[in-house]
MDTraj code that builds the backbone (N, CA, C; nanometers):
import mdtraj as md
import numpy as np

residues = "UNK UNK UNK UNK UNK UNK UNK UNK UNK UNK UNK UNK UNK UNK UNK UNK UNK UNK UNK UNK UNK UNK UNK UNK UNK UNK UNK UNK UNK UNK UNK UNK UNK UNK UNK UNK UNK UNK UNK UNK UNK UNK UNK UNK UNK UNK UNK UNK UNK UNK UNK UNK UNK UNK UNK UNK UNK UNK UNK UNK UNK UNK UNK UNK UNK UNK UNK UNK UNK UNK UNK UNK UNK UNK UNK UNK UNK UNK UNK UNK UNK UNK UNK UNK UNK UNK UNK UNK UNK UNK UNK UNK UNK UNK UNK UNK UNK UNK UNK UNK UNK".split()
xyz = np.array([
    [0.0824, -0.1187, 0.0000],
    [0.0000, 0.0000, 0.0000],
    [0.0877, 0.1263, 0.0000],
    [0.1655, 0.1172, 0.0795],
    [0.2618, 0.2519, 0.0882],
    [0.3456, 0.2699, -0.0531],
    [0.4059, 0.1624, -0.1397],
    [0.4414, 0.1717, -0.2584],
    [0.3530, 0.2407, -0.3344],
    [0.2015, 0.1445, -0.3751],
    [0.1177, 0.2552, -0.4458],
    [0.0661, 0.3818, -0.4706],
    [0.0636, 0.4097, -0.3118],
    [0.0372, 0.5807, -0.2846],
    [0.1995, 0.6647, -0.3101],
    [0.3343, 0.6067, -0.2736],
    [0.4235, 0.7431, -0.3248],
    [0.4464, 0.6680, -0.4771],
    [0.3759, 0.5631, -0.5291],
    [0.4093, 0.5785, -0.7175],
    [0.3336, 0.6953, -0.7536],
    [0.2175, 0.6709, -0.7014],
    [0.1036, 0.7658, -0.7123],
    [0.1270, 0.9146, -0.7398],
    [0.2201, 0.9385, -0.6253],
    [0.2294, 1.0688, -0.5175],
    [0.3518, 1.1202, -0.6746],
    [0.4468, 1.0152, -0.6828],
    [0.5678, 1.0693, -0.7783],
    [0.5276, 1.0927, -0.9225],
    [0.4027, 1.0050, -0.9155],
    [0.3938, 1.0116, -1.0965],
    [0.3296, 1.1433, -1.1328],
    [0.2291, 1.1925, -1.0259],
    [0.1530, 1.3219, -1.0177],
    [0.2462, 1.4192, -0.9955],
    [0.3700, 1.4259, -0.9140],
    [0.4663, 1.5453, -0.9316],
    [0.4915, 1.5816, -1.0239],
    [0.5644, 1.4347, -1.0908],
    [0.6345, 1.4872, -1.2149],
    [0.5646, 1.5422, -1.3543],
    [0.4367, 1.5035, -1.3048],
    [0.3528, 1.5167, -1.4626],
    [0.3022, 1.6839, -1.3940],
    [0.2374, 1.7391, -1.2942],
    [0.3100, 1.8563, -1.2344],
    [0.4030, 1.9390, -1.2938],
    [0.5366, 1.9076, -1.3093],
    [0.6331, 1.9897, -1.2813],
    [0.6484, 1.9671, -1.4359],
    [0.6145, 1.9190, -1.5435],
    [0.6248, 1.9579, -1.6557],
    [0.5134, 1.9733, -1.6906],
    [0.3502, 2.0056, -1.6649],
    [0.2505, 2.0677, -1.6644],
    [0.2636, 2.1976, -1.6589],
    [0.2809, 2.2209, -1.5334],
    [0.2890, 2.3758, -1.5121],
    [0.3689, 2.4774, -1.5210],
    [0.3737, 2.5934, -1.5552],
    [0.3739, 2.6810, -1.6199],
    [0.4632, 2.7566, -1.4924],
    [0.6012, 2.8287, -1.5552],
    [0.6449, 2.8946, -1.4164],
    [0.6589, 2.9802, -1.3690],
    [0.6231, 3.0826, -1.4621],
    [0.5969, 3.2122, -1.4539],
    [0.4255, 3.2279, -1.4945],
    [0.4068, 3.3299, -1.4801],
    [0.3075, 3.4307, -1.5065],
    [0.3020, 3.4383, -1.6600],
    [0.3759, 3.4480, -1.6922],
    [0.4080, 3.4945, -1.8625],
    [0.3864, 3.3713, -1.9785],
    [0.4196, 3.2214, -1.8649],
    [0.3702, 3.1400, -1.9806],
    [0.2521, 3.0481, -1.9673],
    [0.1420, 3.1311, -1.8923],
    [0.0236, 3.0613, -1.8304],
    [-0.0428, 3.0792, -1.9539],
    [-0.0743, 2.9976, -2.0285],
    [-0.1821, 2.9991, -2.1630],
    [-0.3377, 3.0398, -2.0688],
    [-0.3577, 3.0542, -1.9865],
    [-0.5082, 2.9984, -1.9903],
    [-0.5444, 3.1674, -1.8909],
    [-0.4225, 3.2344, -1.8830],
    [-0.4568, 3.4002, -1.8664],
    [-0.4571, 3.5104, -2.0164],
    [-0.5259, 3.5606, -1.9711],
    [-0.5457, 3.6821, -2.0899],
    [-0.4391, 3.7956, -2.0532],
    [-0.4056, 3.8413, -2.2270],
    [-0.2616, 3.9342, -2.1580],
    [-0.2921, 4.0163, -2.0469],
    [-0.3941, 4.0925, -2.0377],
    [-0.4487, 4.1762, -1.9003],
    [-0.3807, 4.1510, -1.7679],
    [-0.4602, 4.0097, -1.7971],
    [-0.3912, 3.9130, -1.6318],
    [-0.2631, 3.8452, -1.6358],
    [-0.2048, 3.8772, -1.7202],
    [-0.0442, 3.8064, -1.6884],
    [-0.0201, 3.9702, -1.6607],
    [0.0138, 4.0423, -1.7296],
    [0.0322, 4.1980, -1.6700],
    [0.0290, 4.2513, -1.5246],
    [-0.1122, 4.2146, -1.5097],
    [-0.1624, 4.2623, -1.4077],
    [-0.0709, 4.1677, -1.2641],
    [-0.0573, 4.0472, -1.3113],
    [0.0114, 3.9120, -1.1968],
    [0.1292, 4.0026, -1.1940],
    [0.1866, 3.9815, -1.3478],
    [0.3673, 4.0699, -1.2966],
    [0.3867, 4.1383, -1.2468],
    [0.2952, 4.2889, -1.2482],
    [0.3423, 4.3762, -1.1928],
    [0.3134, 4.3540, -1.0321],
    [0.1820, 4.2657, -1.0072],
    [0.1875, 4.2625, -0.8756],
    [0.2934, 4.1804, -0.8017],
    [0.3319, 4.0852, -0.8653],
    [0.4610, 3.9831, -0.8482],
    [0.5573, 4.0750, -0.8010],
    [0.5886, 4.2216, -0.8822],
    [0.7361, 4.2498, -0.9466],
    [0.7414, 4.3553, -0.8017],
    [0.6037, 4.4350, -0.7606],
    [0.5365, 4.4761, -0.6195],
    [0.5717, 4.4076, -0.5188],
    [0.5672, 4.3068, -0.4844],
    [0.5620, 4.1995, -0.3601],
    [0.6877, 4.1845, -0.3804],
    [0.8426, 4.1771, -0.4199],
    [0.9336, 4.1364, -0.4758],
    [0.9928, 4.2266, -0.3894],
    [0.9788, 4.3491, -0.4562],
    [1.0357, 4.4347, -0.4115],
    [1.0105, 4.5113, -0.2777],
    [0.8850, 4.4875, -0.2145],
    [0.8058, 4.5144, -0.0568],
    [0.9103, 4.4069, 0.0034],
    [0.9684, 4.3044, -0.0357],
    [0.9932, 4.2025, 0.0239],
    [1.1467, 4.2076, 0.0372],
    [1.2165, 4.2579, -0.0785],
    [1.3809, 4.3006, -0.0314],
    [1.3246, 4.4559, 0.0291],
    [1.2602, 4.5318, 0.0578],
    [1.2635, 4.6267, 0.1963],
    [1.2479, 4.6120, 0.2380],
    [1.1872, 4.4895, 0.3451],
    [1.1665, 4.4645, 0.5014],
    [1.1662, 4.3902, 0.5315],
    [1.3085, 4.3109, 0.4397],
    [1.3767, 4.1629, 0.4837],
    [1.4377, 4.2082, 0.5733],
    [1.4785, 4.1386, 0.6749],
    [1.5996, 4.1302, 0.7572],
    [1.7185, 4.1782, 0.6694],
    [1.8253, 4.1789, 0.7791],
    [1.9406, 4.1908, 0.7252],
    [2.0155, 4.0676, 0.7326],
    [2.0417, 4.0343, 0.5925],
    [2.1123, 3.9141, 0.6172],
    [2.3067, 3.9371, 0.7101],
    [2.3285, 3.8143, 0.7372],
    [2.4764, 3.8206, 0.7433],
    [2.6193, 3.8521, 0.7289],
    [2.5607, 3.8109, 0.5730],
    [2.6428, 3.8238, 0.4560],
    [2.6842, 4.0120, 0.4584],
    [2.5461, 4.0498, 0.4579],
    [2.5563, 4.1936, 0.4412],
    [2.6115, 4.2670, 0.5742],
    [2.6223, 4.2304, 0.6624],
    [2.6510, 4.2811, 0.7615],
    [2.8241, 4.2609, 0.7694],
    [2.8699, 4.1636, 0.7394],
    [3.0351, 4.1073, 0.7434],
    [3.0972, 4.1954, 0.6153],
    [3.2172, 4.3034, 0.6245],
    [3.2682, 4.3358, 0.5020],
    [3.3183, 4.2202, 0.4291],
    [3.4211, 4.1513, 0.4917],
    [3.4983, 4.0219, 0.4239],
    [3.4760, 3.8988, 0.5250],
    [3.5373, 3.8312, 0.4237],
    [3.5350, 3.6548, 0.4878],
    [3.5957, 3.6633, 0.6366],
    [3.7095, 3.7042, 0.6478],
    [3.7567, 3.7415, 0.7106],
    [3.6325, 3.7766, 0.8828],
    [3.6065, 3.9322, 0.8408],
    [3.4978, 3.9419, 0.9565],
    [3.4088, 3.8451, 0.9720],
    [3.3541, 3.7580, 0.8794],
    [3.2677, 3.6354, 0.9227],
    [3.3405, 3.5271, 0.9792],
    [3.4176, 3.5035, 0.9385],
    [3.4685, 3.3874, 1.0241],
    [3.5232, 3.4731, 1.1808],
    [3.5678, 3.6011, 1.1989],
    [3.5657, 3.6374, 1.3224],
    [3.4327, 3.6583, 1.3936],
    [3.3407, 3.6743, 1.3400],
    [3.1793, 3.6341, 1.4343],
    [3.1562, 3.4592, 1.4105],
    [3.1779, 3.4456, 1.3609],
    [3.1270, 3.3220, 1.3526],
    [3.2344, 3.2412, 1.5138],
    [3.3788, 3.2673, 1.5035],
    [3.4334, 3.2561, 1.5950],
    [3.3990, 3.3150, 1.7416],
    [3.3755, 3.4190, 1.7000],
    [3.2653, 3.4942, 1.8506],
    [3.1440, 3.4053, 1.9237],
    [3.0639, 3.3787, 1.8370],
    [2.9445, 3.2706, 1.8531],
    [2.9734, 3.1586, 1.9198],
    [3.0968, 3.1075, 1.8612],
    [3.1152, 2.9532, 1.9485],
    [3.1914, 2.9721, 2.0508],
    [3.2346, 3.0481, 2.0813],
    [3.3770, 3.0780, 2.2179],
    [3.2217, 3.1399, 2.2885],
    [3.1090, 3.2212, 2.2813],
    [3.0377, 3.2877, 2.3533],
    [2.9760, 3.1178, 2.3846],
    [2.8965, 3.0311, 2.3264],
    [2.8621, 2.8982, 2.3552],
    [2.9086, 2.7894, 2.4854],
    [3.0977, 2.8468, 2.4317],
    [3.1494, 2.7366, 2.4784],
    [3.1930, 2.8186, 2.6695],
    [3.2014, 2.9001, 2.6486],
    [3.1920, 2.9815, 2.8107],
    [3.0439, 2.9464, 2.8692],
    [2.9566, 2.9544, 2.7683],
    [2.7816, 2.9782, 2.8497],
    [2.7631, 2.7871, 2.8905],
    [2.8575, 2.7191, 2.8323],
    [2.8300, 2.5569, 2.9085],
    [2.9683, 2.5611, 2.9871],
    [3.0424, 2.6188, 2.9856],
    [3.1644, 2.6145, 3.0737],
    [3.1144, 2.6576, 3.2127],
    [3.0407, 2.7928, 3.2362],
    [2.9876, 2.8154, 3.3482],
    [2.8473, 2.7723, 3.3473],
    [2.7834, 2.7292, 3.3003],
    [2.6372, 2.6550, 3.3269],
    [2.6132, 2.5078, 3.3691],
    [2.7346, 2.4819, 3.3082],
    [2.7382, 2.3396, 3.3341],
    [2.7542, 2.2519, 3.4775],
    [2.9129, 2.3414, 3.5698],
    [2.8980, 2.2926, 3.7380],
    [2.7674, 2.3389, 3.7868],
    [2.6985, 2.4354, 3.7547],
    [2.5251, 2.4389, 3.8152],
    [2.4646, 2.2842, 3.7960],
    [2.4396, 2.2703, 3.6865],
    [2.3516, 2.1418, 3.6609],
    [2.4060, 2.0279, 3.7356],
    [2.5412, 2.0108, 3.6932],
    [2.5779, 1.8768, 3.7903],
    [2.5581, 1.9105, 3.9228],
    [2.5660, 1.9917, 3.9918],
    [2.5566, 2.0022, 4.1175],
    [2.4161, 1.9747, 4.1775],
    [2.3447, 2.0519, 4.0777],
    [2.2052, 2.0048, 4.1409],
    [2.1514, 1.8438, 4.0718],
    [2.2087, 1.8102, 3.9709],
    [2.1903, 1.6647, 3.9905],
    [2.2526, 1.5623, 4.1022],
    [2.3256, 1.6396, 4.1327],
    [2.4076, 1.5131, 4.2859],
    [2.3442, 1.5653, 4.3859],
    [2.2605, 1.6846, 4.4042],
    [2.2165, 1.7303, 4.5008],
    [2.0724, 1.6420, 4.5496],
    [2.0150, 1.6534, 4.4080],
    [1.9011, 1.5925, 4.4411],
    [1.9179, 1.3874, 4.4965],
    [2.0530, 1.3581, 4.3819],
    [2.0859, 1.1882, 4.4292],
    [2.1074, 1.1948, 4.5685],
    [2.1378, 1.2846, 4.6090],
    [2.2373, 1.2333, 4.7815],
    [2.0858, 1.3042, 4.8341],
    [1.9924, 1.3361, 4.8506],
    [1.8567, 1.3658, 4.8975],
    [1.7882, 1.2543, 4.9037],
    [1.8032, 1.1689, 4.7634],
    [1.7257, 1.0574, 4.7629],
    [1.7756, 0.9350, 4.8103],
    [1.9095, 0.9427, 4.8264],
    [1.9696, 0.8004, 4.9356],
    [1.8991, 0.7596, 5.0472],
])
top = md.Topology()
chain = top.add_chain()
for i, resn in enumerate(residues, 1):
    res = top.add_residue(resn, chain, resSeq=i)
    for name in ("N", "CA", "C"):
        top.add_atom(name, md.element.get_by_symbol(name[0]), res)
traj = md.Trajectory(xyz[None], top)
């Protein structure tokens, strides 16, 4: 049963993904109006969308260089926050064993 449903599942992708159409522009079954009208709203949302993306990473690091020095920041900040977090936890795990003896 599980064979039949993903033959199923794969044969419908693929007939899918060379069915459909991938833009706006080569949808036969819109009138030029409405491919127009899709793009420009597409080309709208596109651009709303690189202004009030985040800032990526990338953009924030001048060179490789500065990224691999944050990126190095990140794990030394990690490796201190279990360096001192860590005698807490064990302690209160032996705390609670020698309670329960």
């Amino acid at each position: 049963m599980f064979l039949v449903e993903g033959l199923a599942a794969a044969v419908v992708g693929v007939w899918t993904f060379w069915y459909l159409p991938s833009r706006p522009a080569e949808a036969a079954w819109l009138t030029v109006p409405e491919r127009q009208v899709l793009q420009t709203k597409l080309a709208e949302e596109a651009d709303a969308r690189r202004a009030h993306s985040p800032v990526i990473f990338g953009r924030l690091a001048p060179s490789p260089c500065a990224a691999a020095a944050g990126l190095y920041l990140l794990i030394q900040m990690s490796v201190y926050g279990v360096t001192f977090y860590l005698p807490a936890q064990v302690e209160k795990l032996l705390v609670v064993r020698r309670a329960g003896r």
